[in-house]
N, C-alpha and C positions, 0 to 999 in steps of 0.2 A: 504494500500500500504506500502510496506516495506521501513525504511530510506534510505537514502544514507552510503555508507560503509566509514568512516571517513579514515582510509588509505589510501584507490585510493587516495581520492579528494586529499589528502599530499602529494602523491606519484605524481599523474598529478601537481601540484603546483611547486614540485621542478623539473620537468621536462621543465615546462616554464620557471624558470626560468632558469635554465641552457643554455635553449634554443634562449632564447631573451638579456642574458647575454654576453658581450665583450668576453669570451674566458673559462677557464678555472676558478674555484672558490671555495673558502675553503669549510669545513665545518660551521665555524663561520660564515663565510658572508650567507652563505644560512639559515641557522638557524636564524638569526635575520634578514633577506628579508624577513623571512617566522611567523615570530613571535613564532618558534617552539622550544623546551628544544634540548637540542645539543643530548642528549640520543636518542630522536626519528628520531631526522634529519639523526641519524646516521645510525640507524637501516633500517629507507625506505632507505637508499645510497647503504648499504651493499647487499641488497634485489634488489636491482634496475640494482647493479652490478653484482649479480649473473644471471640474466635474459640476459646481456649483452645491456642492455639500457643504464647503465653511465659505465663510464669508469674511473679510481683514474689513475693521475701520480704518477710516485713510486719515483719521483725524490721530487715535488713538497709537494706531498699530496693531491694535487687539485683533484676535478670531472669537468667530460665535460660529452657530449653524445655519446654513447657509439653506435657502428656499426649496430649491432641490429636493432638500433631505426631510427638510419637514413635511412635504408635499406627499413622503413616500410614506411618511409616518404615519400621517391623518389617513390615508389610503388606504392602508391595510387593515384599519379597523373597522369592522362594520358601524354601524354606525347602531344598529340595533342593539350590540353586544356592550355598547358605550352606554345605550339605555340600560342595558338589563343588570348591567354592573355596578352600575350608579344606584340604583332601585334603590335597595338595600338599605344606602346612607344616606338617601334623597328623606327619608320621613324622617329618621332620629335628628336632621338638621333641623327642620321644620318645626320639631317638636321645641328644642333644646334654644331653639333663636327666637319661635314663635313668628317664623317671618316665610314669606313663600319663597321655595328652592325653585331653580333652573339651572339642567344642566343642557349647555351648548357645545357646539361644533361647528369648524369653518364648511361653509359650502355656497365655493361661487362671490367670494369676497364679501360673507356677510355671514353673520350667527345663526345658526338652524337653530333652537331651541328642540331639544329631543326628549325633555321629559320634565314636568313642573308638577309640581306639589304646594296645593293648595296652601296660606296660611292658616294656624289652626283655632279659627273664632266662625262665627256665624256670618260672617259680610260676604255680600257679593264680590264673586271673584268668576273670571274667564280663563279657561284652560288655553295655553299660550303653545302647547307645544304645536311644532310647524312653522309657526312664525317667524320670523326673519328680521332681526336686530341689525343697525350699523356695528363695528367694529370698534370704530374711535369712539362712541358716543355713550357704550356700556361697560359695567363691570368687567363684564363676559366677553366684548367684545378685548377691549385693552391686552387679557389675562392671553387669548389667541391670536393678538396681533403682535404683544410682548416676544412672544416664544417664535414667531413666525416670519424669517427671511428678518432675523435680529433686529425686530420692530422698526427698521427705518419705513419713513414716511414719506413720501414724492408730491402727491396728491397734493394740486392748491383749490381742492373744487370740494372740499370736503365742507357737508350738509350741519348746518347750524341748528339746532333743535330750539337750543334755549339762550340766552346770552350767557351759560358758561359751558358751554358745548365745544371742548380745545378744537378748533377749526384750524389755527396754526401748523404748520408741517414739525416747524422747529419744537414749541409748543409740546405738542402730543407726543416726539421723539423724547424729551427730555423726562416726560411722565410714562413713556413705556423703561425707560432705562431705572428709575423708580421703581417698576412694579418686576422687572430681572432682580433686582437689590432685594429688596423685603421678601418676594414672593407671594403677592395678593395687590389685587387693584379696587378703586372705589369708584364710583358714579355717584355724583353728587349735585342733581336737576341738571344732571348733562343733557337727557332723555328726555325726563319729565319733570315741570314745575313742582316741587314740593316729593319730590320721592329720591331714594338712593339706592345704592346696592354695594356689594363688597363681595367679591369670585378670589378663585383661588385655580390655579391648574392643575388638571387630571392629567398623569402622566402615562403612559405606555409601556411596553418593553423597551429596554435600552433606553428610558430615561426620559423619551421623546412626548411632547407635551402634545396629546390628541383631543383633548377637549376644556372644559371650565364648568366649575358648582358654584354656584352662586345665592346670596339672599337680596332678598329687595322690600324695601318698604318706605315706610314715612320717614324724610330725614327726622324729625324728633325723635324717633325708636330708633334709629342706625346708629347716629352722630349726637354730639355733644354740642354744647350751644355757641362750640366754635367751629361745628362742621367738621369734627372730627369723628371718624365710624371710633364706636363703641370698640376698645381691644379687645373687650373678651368674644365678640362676635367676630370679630376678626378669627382669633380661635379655634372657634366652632367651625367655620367657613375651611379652614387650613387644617382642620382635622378630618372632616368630611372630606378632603380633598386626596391627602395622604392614604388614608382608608381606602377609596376606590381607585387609586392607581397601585396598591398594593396586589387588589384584588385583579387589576389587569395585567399583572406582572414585573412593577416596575420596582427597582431596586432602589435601599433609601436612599 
């Protein structure tokens, strides 16, 4: 039987990393996460980039994951198996936040919502899943756009919802590099007058971020009376989160 091709294996290693990585990361950091000579780390980067798997900052110098790769990522997952995996941790969120859950996925440059969960009082409430969210403009969108072709933003035609709806390119790029840092993003009457929300990423095998859980309600239940989301909901949202990409197979 023939060995294993020593490349891949470097090639997939620095992909994990990248992948399971807070944001955006040197060459040296990866080269000594990976015990490899800066020459070779260099070489599989440059090779990796040409594929359109990582991606360099021209600002920074940094790599991330490159559009390519996360295209392949969200691909492979059915999109049903995202619902049905999610299930599970969609009510105890609900329960535990008392706020209504959505979990989303990209499809076609905007949020599919694939599975929501009522909040749990007696008010009128409309079953969302199907519907189709901006990107920039939601929790859920931010948490898929963050992870996705390294949240850069091009777009100067992007749709105003409310007057704090980040419409900026620059703008929305410096609040997706925010929510790589923390790992959770908020909506705050970006969407809608008087309402918010706080998502967190559903991640895959190998690391790769295929979807987002999210809560939403009245910013006076999310946020504090500086418009800050509540941290223990934050929490909730990123434990929920952690949960179903365990259950997808993603390592911690």
């Amino acid at each position: 039987m023939p060995g294993t091709v020593q490349a891949i294996e470097r090639a997939a290693a620095i992909l994990r990393t990248l992948a399971t990585g807070p944001g955006r990361l040197g060459l040296s950091e990866i080269a000594r996460t990976l015990d490899l000579a800066k020459g070779t780390t260099h070489g599989i980067l440059r090779t990796l980039q040409l594929v359109g798997f990582v991606e360099q900052d021209r600002n920074s110098g940094q790599y991330q994951l490159g559009g390519a790769l996360l295209h392949l990522g969200t691909s492979y997952l059915d999109i049903n198996e995202l619902r049905s995996r999610s299930i599970n941790w969609a009510d105890p969120l609900a329960a535990r936040s008392g706020e209504s859950v959505r979990i989303g996925t990209v499809l076609e440059g905007e949020v599919l919502v694939v599975h929501h969960v009522f909040r749990p009082d007696d008010t009128f409430q409309t079953l969302d899943v199907g519907t189709l969210l901006p990107l920039h403009a939601t929790a859920l969108g931010k948490v898929l756009l963050a992870y996705r072709a390294g949240g850069a933003v091009a777009r100067a035609d992007l749709e105003a919802f409310t007057r704090r709806t980040l419409v900026d390119p620059r703008a929305l790029t410096s609040a997706l590099e925010g929510v790589r840092e923390t790992g959770w993003a908020a909506e705050i009457e970006e969407m809608t007058l008087g309402q918010a929300a706080i998502a967190a990423p559903i991640r895959g095998y190998g690391g790769l971020v295929v979807g987002a859980i999210g809560i939403s309600g009245p910013v006076e239940r999310l946020c504090d009376s500086r418009y800050r989301p509540h941290p223990h909901l934050i929490t909730y949202v990123r434990d929920a989160a952690r949960a179903v990409s365990r259950d997808l197979g993603a390592t911690r």
